[in-house]
N, C-alpha and C positions, 0 to 999 in steps of 0.2 A: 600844409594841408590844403585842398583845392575844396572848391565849393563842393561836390560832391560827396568827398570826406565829410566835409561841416553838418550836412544836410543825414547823412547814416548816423552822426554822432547825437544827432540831436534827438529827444523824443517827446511826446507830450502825457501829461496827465488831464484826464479830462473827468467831469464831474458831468451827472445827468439828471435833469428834474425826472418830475414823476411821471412825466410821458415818455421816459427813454429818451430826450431830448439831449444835444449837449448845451450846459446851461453856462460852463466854464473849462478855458484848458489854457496848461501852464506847461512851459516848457521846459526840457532839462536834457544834461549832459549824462554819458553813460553811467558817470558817478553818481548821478540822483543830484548836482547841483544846479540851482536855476542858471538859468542859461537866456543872454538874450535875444530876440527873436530878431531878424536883417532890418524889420522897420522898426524897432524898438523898443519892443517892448517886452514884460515878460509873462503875459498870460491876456487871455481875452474872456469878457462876462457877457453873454449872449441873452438879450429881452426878443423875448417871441409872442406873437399872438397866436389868438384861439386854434389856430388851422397850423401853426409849427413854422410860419415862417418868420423869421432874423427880420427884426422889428428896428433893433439896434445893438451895434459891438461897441464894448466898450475895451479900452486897450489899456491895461493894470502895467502899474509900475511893480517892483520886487516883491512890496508890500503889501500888494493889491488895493493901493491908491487909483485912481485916472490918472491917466499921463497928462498933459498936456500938449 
């Protein structure tokens, strides 16, 4: 499979605060298994300030730990 393949196979689920904002998104395979992401991880948790800008990413292990 070439990076391109990987990159269609993969898809995200994402979650939105109350602004419509993405506040979190987890990746996965066509089969709905998580999947992990080329820098490692496998979902990201998004802190935004008042005006919607990405304040800080956090990058979750399987379990939605922080990675280190």
């Amino acid at each position: 499979m070439d990076f391109n393949e990987v990159v269609k196979a993969r898809r995200s689920i994402r979650k939105y605060d109350a602004d419509n904002r993405i506040s979190e998104e987890w990746y996965y395979d066509l089969d709905m298994k998580q999947v992990l992401h080329s820098a490692g991880y496998y979902g990201c948790r998004y802190q935004r300030d008042s005006e919607g800008r990405t304040l800080e990413t956090a990058y979750l292990d399987k379990d939605g730990n922080l990675t280190k």
